[in-house]
Structures are given as structure tokens and as C-alpha cells.
C-alpha positions as CSV (number, residue, x, y, z in Angstrom):
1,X,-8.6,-118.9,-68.1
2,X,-12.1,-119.4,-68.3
3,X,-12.5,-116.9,-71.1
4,X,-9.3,-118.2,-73.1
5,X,-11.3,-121.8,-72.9
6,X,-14.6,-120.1,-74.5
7,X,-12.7,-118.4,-77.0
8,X,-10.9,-121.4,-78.0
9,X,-14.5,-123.3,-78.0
10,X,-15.6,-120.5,-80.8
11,X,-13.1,-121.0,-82.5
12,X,-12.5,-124.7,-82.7
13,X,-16.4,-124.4,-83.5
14,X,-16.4,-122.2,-86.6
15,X,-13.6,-123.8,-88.3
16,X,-15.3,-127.3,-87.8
17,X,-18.7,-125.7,-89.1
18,X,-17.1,-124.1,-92.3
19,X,-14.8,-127.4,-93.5
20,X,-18.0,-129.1,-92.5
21,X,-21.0,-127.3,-94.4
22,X,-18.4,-127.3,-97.2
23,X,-17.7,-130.6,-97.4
24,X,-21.7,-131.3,-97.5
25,X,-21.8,-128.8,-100.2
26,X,-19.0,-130.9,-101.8
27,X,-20.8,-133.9,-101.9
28,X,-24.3,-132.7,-102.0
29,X,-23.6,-131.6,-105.4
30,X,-21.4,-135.0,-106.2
31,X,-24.6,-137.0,-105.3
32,X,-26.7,-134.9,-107.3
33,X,-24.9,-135.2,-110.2
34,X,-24.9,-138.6,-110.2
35,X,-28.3,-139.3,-109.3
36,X,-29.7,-137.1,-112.6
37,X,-27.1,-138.8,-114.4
38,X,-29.1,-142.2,-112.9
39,X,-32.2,-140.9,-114.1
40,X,-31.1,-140.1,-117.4
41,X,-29.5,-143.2,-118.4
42,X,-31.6,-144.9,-116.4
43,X,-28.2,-146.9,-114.9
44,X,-24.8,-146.2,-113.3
45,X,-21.5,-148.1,-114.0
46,X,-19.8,-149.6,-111.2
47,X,-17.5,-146.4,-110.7
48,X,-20.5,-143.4,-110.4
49,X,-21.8,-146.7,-107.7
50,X,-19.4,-146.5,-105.3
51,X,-18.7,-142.5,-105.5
52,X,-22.7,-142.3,-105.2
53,X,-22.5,-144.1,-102.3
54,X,-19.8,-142.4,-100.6
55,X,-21.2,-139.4,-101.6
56,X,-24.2,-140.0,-99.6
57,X,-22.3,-141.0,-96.6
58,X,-19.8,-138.1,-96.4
59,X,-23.1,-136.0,-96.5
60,X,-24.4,-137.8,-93.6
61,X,-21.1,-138.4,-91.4
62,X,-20.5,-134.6,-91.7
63,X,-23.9,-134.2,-90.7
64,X,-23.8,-136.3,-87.6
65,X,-20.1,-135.3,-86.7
66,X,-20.9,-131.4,-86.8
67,X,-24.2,-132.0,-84.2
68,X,-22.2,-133.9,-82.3
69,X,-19.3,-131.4,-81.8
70,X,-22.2,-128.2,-82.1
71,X,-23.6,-130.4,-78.6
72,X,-20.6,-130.9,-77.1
73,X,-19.3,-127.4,-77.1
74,X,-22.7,-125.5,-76.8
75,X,-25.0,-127.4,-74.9
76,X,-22.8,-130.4,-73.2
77,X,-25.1,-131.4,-70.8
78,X,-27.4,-132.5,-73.6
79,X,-25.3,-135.0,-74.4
80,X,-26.1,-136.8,-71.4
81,X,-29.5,-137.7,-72.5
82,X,-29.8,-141.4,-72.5
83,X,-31.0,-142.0,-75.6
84,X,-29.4,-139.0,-77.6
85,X,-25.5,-140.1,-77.2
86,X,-26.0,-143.4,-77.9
87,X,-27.9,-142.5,-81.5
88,X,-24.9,-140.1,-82.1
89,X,-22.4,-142.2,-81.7
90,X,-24.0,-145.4,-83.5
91,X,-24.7,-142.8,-86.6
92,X,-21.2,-141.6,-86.1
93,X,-19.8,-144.5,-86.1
94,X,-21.5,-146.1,-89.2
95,X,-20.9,-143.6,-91.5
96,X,-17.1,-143.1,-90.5
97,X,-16.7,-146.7,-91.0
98,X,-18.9,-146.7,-94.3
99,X,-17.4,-143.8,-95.1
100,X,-13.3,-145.9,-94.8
101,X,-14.5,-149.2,-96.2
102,X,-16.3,-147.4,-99.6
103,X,-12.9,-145.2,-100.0
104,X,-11.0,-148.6,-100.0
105,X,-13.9,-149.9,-102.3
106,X,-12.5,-147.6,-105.1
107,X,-9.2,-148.5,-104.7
108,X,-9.7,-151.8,-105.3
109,X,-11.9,-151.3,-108.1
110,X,-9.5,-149.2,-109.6
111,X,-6.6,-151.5,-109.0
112,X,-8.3,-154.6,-110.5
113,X,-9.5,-152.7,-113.1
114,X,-6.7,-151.3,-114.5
115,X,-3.7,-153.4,-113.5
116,X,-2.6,-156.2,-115.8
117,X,-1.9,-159.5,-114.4
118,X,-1.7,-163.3,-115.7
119,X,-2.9,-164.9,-112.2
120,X,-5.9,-166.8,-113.0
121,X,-7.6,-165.3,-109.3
122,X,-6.9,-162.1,-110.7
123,X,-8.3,-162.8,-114.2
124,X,-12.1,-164.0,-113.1
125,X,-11.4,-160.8,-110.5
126,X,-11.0,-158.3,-113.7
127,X,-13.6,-160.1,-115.5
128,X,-16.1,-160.0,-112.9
129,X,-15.4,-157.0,-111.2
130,X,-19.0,-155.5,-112.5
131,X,-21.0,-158.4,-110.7
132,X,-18.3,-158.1,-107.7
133,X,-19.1,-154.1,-106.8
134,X,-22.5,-154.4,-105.3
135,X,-21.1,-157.3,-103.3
136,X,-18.5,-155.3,-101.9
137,X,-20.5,-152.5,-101.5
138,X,-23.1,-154.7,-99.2
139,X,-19.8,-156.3,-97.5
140,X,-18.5,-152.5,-96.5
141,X,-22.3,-151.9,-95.4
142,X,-22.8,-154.8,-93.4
143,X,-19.5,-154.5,-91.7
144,X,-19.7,-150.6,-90.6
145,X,-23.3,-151.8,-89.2
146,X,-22.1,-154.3,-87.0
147,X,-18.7,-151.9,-85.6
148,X,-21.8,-149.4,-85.7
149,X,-24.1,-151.7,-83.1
150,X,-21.6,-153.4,-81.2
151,X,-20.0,-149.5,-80.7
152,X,-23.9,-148.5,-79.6
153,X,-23.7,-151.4,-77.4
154,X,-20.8,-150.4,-75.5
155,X,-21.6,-146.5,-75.1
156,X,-25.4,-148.3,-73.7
157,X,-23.6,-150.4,-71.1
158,X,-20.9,-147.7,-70.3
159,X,-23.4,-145.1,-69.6
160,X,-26.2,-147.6,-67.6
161,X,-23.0,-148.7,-65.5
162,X,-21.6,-145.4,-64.6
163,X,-25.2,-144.1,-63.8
164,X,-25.8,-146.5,-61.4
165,X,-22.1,-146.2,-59.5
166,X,-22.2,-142.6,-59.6
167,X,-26.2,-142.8,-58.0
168,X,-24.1,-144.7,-55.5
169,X,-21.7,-142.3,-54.8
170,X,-18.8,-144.6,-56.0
171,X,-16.5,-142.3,-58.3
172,X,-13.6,-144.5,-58.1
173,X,-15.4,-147.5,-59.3
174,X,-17.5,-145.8,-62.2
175,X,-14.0,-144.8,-63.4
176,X,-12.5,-148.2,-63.4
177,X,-15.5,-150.0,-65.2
178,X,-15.7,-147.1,-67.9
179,X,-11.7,-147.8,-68.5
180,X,-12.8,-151.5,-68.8
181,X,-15.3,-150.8,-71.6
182,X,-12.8,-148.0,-73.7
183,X,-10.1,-150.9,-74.7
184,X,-12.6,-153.2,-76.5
185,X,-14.3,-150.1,-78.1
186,X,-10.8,-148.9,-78.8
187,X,-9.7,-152.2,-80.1
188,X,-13.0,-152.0,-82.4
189,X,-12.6,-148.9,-84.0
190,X,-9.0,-149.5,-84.4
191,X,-9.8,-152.8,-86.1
192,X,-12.6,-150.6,-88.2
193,X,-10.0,-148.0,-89.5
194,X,-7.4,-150.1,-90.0
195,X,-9.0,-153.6,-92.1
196,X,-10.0,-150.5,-95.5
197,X,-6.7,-149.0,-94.9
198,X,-4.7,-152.4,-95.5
199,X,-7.5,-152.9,-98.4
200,X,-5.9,-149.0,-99.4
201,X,-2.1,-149.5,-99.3
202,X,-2.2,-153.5,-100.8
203,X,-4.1,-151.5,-104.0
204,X,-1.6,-148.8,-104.4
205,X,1.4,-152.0,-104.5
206,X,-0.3,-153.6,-106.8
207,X,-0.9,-151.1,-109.1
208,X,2.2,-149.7,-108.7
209,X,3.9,-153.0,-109.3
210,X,1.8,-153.6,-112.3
211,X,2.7,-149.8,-113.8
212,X,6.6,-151.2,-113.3
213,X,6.0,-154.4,-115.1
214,X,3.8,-152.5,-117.8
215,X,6.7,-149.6,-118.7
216,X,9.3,-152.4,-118.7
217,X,7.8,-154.7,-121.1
218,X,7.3,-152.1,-123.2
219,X,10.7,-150.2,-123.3
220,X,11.7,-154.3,-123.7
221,X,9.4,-154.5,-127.0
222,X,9.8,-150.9,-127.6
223,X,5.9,-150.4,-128.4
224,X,3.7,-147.8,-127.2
225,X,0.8,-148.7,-125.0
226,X,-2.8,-146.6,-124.1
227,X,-2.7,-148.5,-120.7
228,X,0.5,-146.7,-119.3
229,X,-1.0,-143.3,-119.4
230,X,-4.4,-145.3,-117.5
231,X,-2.0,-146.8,-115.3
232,X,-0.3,-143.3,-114.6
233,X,-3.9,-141.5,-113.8
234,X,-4.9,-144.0,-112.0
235,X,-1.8,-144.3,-109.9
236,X,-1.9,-140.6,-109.4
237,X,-5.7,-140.7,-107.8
238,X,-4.7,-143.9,-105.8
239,X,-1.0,-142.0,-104.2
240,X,-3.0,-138.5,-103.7
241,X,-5.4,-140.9,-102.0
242,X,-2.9,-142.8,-99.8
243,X,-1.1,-139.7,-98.7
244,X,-4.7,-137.9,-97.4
245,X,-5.8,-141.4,-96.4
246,X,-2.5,-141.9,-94.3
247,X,-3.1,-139.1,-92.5
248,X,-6.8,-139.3,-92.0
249,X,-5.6,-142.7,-90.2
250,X,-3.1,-141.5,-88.1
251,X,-5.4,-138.6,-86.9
252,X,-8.1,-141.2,-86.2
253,X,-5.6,-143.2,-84.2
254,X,-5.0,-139.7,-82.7
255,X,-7.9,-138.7,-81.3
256,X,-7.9,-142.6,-80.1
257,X,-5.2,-142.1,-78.0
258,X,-6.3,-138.0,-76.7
259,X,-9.7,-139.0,-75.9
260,X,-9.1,-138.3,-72.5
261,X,-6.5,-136.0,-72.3
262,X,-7.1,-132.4,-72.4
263,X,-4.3,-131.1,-75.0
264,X,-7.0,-128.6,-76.7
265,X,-4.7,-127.8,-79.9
266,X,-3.5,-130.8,-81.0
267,X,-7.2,-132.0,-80.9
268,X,-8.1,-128.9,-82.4
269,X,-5.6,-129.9,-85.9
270,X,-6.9,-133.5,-85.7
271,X,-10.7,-131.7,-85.8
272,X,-9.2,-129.7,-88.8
273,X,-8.2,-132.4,-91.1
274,X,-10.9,-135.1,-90.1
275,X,-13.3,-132.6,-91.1
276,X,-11.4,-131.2,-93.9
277,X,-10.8,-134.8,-95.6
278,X,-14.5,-135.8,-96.9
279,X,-15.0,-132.3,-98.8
280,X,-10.9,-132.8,-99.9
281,X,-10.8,-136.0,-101.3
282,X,-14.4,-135.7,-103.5
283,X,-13.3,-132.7,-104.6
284,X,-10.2,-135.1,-105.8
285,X,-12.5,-137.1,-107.3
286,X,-14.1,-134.6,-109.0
287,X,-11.3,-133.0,-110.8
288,X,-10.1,-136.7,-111.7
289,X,-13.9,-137.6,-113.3
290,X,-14.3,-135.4,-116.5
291,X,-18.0,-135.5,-116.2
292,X,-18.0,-133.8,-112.6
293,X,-15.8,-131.9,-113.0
294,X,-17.7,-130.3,-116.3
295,X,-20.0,-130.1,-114.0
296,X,-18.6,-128.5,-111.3
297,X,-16.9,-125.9,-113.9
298,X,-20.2,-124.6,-115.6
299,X,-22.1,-124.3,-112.3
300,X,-19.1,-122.3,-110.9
301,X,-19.3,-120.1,-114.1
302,X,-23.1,-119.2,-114.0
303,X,-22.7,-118.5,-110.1
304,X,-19.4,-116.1,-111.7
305,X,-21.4,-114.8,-114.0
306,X,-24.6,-113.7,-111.8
């Protein structure tokens, strides 16, 4: 049994440090792209903004997740080090959240950019939406910072707790104060995944909706239109995006709810598509951004061709 567990480790640890050194690859080389295209024009529109930033904190929440999971199945015990737990898990935490609320960021840029509608709210939205980004941007920031502390927080008063009851030899107890502290950190986290993926589904309506109005006052004034087939891609990046982003929620909720059971392969499928999803989805937006992907298509020629 013992070796079955250590083989299962190895492997649950190889397949998390391939999807996740690929994924930093994935967005490594997004971020870089856009930074010398920074330097060049010497700006960025509010598009190459957000998929800088969320390049950047992919990078970083892959980073953090793979040392996390490298500790926990190599050298467990150092993740009872005071001070080293807590960092994980407020790093962790920030850039999981940044990582959610920057995804729903582009959705709603992309929905108020592109869909056409006569509410004046909407109107100044559409108009604005340039001076709105960095807002929004600081607002996603701000509010994976505080789910980020108040997460550190908890792990700080969770662990101080159960050192002192288990110094005192009271098992039972520890266990019953450490239950206390999981709902509220459940509760935040829950609230954390599930505010941008609201923000996520409430863009792909409106967009759709607006893509239904669009074709049928056309086919009503039988005219053509440029914005139909910039309603279409855009719908098509937004539904690839709720289908992986559906998923990545419901595997968050998932590993929610396992936490502290040990059912080692459905954990092990949840590891699989959390870390598969931040290398996925930029590679998505990539392939939907003609100047990455150019990009992307003549370093992967010269690396052919050597």
C-alpha cells in the first residue's frame, strides 16, 4: 500500500510539473510579447492591458501552486514551518483570485466593447471603456488582496490555535476549532470564485443577446453588417471561455469540498485541469490575437528549423 501511495505521489507530481512549466512557458512568452510591444510603441491599448496583466499572474500562480504541491508531496513536513505556509497560501490565494477576477475583466471588456445597445448606462459604458480598464483592473487587484489577507489571516489563527491545543495534548479540541475556521475560509474563497464568474456568464448573455438582436435587424433590413462577424469572434472566444471557465469553477468548488477527504484520483483530475487551464486558455488567446499568434508561429518555425 505504501508503495502504491509513493507511486501515485510521482505521478500526480510529474503531471502537475509538466501542465505547470508549460503553462509558464505559455505565458512567459505572452508577457514577453507584449512587453516589447510596450516598449516599441511606447503604450498598450486596453486589450494587450489586461492579457499583460493576466499573463503575469498565471506566471506567478503556477509558480506558487507548483512549490506548493512539490512541498506537499516531497518534503511535507516543511510545510509546517510557521511562516512558510502562511506566505504560500496568501501568494496562492492572490494570484488565483487575480488570476479569476482579470479573466472576467476581458469578458466584460469584450462584451461592452463589441455589443450594441441603446441604454444610455451602456452608452457612457462603451464610450468610456478606455478610462474604465485600469479601474477595473485596480478593483480586481484590490479585491484578490483583501480574500488574499483575510485567507493569510485565517491559515495564522488556524495554525497558532492548533499548536497550542495539540502542545496541550487536546486532539479533539484542535479538530473542532480548525472545522470552526474552514467554513468562513470556505465561504471566502467560494465568494472569490464565484463574484468573476457571475461577472463571466452575465457577459456571454449579453453578448449573445446583442449577436440575436444584431442578425435580426439585419435579415429585417436585409443589409450586411462588419459587426456580425466581430460579434461571432467575439462570441466564440467568450463561449470557449465559459465552457473551460465552468469547469475551472466546478473543480475549484471540488477540491472545496475534498479538502479533507482522501479520494486520491478524483483530486488527482481536479490537479490536472486546474493546472492545465492557465497554459489552455492563453494559448486560446493567443490563437484568437493575430499578433501573438504571428508570434508564436515564427518562433515555433525557427525552433523547427534548427
Amino acid at each position: 500500500q505504501q508503495s502504491n501511495v509513493t507511486s501515485f505521489s510521482a505521478t500526480t507530481l510529474a503531471i502537475i510539473t509538466l501542465e505547470a512549466f508549460a503553462g509558464m512557458w505559455i505565458n512567459a512568452f505572452l508577457v514577453s510579447v507584449l512587453c516589447f510591444a510596450w516598449v516599441k510603441k511606447k503604450a498598450l491599448n486596453s486589450n494587450e492591458k489586461i492579457l499583460l496583466l493576466l499573463g503575469c499572474c498565471r506566471f506567478w500562480h503556477l509558480c506558487f501552486s507548483w512549490v506548493y504541491s512539490f512541498l506537499s508531496i516531497i518534503y511535507p513536513n516543511y510545510l509546517y514551518v510557521h511562516p512558510l505556509i502562511q506566505l504560500l497560501a496568501y501568494f496562492q490565494n492572490f494570484s488565483n483570485c487575480s488570476n479569476l477576477w482579470f479573466c472576467a475583466c476581458l469578458c466584460v471588456f469584450y462584451c461592452i466593447k463589441i455589443a450594441n445597445f441603446r441604454n444610455s448606462c451602456f452608452i457612457y459604458l462603451k464610450v468610456n471603456i478606455d478610462r474604465i480598464v485600469p479601474w477595473l483592473l485596480l478593483g480586481s487587484v484590490l479585491s484578490a488582496l483583501a480574500i488574499a489577507i483575510i485567507a493569510y489571516e485565517i491559515a495564522e489563527t488556524v495554525h497558532n490555535d492548533s499548536h497550542n491545543f495539540y502542545c496541550l495534548g487536546n486532539f479533539w479540541e484542535a479538530s473542532v476549532r480548525m472545522d470552526k475556521y474552514l467554513f468562513p475560509f470556505y465561504f471566502l474563497m467560494g465568494f472569490g470564485y464565484a463574484a468573476p464568474f457571475t461577472a463571466v456568464i452575465f457577459s456571454a448573455v449579453f453578448l449573445l443577446f446583442s449577436l440575436w438582436r444584431h442578425k435580426r435587424t439585419m435579415q429585417t433590413n436585409s443589409m450586411n453588417s462588419l459587426s456580425v462577424d466581430a460579434h461571432i469572434r467575439a462570441m466564440k472566444s467568450i463561449l470557449s471561455f465559459v465552457v473551460m471557465y465552468s469547469i475551472n469553477f466546478v473543480c475549484l468548488i471540488l477540491t472545496i469540498i475534498y479538502a479533507k477527504k482522501n479520494e486520491n484520483t478524483i483530486i488527482l483530475l481536479i490537479f490536472i485541469y486546474l493546472y492545465a487551464f492557465p497554459g489552455v486558455h492563453s494559448l486560446v488567446l493567443i490563437f484568437s490575437n493575430p499578433k501573438l499568434e504571428k508570434a508564436l508561429l515564427k518562433i515555433l518555425s525557427c525552433v523547427k528549423c534548427k
